[in-house]
HTML snippet that shows the backbone in 3Dmol.js (N, CA, C, O; Angstrom):
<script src="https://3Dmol.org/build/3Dmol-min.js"></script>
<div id="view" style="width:600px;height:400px;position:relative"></div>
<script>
const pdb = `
ATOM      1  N   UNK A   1     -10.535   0.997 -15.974  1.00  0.00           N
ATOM      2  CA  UNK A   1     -10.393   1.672 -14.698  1.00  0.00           C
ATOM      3  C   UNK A   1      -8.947   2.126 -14.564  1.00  0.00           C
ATOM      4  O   UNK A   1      -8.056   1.456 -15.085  1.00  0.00           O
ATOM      5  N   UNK A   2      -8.755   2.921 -14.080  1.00  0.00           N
ATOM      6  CA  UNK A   2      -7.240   3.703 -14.321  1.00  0.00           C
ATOM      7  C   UNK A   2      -7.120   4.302 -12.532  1.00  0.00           C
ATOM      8  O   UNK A   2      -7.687   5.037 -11.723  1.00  0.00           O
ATOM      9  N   UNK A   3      -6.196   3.564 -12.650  1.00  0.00           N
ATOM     10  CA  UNK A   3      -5.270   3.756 -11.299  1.00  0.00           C
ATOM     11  C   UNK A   3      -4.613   5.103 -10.847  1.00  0.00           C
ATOM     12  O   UNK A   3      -3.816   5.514 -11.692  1.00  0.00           O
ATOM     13  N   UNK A   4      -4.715   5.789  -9.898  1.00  0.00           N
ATOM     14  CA  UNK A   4      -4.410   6.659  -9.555  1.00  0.00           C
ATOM     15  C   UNK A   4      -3.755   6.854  -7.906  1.00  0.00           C
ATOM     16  O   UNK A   4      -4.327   6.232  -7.011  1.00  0.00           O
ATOM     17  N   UNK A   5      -2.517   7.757  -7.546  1.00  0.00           N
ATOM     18  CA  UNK A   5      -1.808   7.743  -6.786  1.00  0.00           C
ATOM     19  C   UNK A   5      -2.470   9.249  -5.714  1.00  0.00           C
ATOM     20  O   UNK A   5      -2.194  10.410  -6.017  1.00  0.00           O
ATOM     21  N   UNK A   6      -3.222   8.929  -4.657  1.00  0.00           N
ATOM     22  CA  UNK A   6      -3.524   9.820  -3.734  1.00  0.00           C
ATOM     23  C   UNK A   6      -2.731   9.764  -2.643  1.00  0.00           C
ATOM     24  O   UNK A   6      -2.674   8.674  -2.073  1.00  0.00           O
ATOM     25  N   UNK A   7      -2.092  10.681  -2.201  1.00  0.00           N
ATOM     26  CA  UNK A   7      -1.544  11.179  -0.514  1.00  0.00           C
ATOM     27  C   UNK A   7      -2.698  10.603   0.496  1.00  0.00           C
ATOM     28  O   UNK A   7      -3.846  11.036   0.599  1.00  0.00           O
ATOM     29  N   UNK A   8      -2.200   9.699   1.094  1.00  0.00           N
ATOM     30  CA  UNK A   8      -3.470   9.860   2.343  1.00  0.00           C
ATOM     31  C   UNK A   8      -2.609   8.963   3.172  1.00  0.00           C
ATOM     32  O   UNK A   8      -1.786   8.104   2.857  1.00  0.00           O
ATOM     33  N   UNK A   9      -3.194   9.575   4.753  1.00  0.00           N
ATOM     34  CA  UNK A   9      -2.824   9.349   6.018  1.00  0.00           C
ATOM     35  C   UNK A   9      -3.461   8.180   6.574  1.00  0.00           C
ATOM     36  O   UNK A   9      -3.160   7.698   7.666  1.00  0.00           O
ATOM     37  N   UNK A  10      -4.473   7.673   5.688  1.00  0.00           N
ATOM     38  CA  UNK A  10      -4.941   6.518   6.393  1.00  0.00           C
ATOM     39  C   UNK A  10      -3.837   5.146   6.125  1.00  0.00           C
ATOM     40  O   UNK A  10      -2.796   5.007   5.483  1.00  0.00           O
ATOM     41  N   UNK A  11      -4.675   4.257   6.979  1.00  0.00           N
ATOM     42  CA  UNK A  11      -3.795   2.891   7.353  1.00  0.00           C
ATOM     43  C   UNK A  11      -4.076   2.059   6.117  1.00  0.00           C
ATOM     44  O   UNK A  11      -5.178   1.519   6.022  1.00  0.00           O
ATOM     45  N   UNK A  12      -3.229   1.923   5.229  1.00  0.00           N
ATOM     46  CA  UNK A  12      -3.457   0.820   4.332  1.00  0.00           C
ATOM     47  C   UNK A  12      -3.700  -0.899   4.674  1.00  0.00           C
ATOM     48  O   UNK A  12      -3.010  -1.550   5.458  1.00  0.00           O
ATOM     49  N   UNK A  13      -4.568  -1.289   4.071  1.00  0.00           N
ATOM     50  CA  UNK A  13      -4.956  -2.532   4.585  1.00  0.00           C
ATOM     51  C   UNK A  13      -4.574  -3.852   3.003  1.00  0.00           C
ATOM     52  O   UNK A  13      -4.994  -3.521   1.894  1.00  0.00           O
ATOM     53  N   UNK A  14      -4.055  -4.761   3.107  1.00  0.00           N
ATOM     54  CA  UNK A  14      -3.514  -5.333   2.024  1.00  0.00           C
ATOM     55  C   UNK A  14      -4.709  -6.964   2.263  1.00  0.00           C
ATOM     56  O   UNK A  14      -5.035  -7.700   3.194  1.00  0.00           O
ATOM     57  N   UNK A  15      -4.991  -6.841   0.808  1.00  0.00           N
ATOM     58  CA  UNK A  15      -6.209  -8.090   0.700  1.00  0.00           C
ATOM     59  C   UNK A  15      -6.432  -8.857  -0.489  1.00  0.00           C
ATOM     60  O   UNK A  15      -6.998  -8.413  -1.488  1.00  0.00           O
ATOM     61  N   UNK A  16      -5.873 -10.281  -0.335  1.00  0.00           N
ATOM     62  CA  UNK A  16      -6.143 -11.104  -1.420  1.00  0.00           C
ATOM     63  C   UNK A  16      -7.460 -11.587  -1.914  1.00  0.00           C
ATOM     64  O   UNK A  16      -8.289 -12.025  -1.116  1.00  0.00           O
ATOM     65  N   UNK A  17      -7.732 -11.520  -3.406  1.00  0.00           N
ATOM     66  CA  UNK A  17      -8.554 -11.746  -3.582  1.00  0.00           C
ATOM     67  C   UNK A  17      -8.449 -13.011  -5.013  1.00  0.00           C
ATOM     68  O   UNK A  17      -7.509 -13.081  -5.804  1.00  0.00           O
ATOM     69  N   UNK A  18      -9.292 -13.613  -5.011  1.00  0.00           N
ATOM     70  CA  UNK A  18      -9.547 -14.841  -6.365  1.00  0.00           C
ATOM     71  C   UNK A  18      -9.634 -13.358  -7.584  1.00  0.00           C
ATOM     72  O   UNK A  18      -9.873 -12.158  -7.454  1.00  0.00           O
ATOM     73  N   UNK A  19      -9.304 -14.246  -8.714  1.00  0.00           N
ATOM     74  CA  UNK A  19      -8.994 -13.142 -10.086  1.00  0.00           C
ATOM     75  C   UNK A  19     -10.119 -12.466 -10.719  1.00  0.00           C
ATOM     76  O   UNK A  19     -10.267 -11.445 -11.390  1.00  0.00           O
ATOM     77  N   UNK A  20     -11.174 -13.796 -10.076  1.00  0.00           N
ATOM     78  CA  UNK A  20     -12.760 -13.382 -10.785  1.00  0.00           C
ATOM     79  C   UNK A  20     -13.121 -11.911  -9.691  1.00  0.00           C
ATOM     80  O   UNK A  20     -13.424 -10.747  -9.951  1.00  0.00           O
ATOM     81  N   UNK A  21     -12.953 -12.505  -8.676  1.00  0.00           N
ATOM     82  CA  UNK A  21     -13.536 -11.427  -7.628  1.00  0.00           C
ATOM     83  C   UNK A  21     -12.953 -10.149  -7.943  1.00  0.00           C
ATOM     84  O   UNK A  21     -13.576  -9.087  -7.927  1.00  0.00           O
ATOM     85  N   UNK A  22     -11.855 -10.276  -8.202  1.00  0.00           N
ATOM     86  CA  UNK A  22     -11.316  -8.957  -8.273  1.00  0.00           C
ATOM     87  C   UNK A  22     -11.896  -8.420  -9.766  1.00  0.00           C
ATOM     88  O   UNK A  22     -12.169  -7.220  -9.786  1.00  0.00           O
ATOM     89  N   UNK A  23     -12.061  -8.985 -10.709  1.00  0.00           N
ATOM     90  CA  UNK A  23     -12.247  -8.425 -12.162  1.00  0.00           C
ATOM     91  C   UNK A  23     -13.609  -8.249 -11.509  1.00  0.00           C
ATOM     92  O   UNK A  23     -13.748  -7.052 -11.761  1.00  0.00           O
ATOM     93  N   UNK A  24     -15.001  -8.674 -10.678  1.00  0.00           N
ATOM     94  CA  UNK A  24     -16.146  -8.107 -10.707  1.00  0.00           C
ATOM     95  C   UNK A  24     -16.315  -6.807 -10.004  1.00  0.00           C
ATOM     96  O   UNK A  24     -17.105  -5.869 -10.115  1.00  0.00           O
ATOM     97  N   UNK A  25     -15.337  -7.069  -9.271  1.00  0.00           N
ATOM     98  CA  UNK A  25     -15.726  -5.909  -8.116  1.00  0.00           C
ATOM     99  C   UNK A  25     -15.295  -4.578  -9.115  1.00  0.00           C
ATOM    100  O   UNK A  25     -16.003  -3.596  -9.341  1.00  0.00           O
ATOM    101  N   UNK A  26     -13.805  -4.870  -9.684  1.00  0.00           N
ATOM    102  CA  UNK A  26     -13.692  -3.794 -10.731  1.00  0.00           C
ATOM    103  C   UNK A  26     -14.946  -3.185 -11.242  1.00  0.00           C
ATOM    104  O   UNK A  26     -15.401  -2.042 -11.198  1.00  0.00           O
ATOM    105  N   UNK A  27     -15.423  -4.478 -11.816  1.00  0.00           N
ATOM    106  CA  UNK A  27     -16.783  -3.760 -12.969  1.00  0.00           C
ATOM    107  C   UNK A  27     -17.718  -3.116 -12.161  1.00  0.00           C
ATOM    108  O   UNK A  27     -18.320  -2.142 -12.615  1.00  0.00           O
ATOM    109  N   UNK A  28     -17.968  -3.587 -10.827  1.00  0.00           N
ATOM    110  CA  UNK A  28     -18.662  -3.085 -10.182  1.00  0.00           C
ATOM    111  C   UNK A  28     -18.950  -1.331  -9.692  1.00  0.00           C
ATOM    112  O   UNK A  28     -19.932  -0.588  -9.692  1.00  0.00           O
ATOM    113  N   UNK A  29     -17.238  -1.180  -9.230  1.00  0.00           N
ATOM    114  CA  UNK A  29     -17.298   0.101  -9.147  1.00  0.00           C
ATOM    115  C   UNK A  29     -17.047   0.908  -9.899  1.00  0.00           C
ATOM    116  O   UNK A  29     -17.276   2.103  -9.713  1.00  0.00           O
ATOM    117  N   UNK A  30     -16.303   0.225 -11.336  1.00  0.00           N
ATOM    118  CA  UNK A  30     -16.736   1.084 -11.911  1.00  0.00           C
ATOM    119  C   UNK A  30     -18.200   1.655 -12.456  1.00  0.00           C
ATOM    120  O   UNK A  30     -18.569   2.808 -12.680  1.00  0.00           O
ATOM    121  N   UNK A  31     -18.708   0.705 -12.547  1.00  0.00           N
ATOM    122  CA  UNK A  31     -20.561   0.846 -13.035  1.00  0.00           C
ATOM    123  C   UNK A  31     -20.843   1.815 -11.998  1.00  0.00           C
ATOM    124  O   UNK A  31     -21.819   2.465 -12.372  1.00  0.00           O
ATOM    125  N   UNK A  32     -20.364   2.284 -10.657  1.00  0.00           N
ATOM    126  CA  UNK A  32     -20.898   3.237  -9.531  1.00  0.00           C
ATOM    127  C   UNK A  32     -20.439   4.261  -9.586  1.00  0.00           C
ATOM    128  O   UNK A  32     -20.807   5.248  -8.949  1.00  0.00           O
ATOM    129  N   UNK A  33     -19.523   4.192 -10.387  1.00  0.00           N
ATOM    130  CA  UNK A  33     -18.374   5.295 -10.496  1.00  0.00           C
ATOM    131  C   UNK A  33     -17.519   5.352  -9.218  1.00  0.00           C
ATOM    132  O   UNK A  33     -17.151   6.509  -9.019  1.00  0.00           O
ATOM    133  N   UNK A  34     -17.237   4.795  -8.619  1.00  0.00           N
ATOM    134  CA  UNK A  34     -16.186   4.521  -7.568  1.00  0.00           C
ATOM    135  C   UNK A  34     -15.193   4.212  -8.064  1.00  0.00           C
ATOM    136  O   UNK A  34     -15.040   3.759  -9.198  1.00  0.00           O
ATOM    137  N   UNK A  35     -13.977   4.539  -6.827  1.00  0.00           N
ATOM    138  CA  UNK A  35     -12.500   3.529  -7.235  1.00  0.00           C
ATOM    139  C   UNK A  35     -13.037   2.032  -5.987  1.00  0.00           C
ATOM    140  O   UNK A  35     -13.915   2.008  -5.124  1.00  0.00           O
ATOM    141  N   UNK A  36     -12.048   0.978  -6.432  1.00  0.00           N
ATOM    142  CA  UNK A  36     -12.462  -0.260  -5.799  1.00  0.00           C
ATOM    143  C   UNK A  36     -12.088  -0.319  -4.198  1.00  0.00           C
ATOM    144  O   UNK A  36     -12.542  -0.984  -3.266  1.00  0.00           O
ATOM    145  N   UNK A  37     -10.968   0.761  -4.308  1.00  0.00           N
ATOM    146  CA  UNK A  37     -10.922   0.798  -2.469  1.00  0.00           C
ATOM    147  C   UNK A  37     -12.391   1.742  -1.872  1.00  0.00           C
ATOM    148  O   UNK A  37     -12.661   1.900  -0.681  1.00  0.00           O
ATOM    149  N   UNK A  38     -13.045   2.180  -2.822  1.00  0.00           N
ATOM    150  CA  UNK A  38     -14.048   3.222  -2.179  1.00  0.00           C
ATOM    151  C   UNK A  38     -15.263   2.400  -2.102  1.00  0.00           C
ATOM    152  O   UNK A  38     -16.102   2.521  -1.209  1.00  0.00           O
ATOM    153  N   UNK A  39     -15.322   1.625  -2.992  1.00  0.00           N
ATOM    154  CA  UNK A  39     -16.303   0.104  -2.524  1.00  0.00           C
ATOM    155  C   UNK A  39     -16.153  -0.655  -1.600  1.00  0.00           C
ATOM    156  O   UNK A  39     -16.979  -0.774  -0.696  1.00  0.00           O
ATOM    157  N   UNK A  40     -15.197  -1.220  -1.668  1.00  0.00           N
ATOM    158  CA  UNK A  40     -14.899  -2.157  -0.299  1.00  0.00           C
ATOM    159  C   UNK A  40     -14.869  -1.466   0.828  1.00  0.00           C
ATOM    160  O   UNK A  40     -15.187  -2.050   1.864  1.00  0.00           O
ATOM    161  N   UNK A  41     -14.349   0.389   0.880  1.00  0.00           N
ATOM    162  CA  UNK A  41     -14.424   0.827   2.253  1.00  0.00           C
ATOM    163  C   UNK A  41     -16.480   1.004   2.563  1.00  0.00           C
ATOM    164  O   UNK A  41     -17.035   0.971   3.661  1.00  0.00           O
ATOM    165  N   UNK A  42     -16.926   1.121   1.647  1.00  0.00           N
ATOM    166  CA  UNK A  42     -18.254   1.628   1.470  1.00  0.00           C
ATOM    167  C   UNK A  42     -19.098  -0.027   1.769  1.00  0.00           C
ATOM    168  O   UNK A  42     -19.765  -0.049   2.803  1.00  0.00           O
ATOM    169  N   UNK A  43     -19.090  -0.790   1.283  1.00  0.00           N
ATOM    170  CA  UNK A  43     -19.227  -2.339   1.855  1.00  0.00           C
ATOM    171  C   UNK A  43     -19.342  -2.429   3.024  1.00  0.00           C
ATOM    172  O   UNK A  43     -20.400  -2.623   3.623  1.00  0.00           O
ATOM    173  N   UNK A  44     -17.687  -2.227   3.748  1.00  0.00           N
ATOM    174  CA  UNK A  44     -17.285  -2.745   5.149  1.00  0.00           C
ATOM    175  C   UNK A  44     -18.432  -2.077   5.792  1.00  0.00           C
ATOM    176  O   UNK A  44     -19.383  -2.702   6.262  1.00  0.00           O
ATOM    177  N   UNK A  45     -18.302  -0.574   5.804  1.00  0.00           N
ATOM    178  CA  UNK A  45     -19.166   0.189   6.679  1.00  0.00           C
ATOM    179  C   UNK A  45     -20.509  -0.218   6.680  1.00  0.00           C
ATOM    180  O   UNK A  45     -21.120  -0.135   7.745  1.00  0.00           O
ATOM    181  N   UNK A  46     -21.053  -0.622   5.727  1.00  0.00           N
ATOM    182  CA  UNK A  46     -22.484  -1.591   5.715  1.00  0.00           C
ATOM    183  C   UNK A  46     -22.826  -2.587   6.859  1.00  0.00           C
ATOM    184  O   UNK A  46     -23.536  -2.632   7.864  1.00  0.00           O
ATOM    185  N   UNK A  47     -21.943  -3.362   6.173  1.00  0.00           N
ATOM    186  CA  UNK A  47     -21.716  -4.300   6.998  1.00  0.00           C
ATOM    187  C   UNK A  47     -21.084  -4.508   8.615  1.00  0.00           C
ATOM    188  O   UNK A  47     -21.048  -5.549   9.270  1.00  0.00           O
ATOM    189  N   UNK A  48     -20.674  -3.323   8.943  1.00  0.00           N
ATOM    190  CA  UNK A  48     -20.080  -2.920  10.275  1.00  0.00           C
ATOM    191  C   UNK A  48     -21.809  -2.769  10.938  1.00  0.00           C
ATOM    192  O   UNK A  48     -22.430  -3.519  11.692  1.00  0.00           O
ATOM    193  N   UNK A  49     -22.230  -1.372  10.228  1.00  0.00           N
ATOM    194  CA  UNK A  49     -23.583  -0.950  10.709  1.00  0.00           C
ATOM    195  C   UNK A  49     -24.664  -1.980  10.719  1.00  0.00           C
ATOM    196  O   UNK A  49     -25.488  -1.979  11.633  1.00  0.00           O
ATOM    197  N   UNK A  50     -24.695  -2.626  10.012  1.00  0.00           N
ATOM    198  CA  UNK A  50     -25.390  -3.838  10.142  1.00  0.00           C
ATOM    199  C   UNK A  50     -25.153  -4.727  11.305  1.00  0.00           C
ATOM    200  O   UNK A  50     -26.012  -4.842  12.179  1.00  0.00           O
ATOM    201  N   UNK A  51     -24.052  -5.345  11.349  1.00  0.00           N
ATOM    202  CA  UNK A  51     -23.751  -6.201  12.736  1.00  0.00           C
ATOM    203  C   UNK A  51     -24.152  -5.347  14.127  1.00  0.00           C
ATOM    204  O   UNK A  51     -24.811  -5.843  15.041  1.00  0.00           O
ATOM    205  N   UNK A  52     -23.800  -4.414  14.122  1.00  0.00           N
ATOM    206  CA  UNK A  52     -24.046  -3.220  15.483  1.00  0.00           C
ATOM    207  C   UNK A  52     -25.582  -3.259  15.634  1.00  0.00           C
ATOM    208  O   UNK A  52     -26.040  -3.607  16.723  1.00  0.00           O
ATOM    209  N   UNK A  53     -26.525  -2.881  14.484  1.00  0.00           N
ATOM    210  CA  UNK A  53     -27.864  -3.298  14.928  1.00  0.00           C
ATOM    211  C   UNK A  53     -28.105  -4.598  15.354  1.00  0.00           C
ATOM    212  O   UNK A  53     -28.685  -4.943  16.384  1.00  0.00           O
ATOM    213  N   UNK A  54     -27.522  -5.429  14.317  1.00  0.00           N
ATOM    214  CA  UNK A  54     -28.278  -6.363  15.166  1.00  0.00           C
ATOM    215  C   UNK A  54     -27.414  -7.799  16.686  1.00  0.00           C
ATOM    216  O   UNK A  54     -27.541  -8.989  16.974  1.00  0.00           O
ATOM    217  N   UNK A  55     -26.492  -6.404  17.239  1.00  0.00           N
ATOM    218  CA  UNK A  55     -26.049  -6.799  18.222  1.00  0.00           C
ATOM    219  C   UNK A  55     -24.755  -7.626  18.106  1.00  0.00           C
ATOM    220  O   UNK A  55     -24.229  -8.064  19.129  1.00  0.00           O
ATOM    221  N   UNK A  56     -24.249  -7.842  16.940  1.00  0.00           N
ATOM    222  CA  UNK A  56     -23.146  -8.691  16.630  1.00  0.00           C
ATOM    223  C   UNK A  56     -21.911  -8.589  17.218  1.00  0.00           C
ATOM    224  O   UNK A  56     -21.141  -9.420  17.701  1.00  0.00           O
ATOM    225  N   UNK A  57     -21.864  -6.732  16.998  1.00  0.00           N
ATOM    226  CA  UNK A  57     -20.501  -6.420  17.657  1.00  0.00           C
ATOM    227  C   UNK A  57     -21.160  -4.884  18.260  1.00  0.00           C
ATOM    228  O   UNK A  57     -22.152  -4.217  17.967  1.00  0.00           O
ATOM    229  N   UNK A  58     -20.295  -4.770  19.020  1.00  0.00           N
ATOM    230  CA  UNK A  58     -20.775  -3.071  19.849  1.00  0.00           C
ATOM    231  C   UNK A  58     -20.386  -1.897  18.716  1.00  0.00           C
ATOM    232  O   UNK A  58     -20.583  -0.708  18.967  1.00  0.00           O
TER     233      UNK A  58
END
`;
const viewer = $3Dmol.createViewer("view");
viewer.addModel(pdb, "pdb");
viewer.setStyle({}, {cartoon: {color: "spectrum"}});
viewer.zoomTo();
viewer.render();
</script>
């Protein structure tokens, strides 16, 4: 997976992770063809939409 430097205006968010987690999630997106911030942003939103149905958070 090869790292790459994009311009963007959004809010960076900084997140530790265990070494395994991080080497799966790698494999992960890469197998999706994602970068790993485009997973975890793609995750969260799941999981955002999810809680909202079922009343968790507004």
């Amino acid at each position: 997976m090869t790292a790459t430097t994009v311009p963007s205006n959004k809010p960076k968010l900084q997140v530790y992770l265990d070494d395994q987690l991080l080497e799966e999630g790698k494999r992960l997106a890469d197998k999706r063809q994602r970068s790993l911030s485009s997973l975890i942003r793609r995750l969260l939103q799941l999981e955002i939409e999810k809680a909202k149905k079922e009343g968790e958070i507004q």
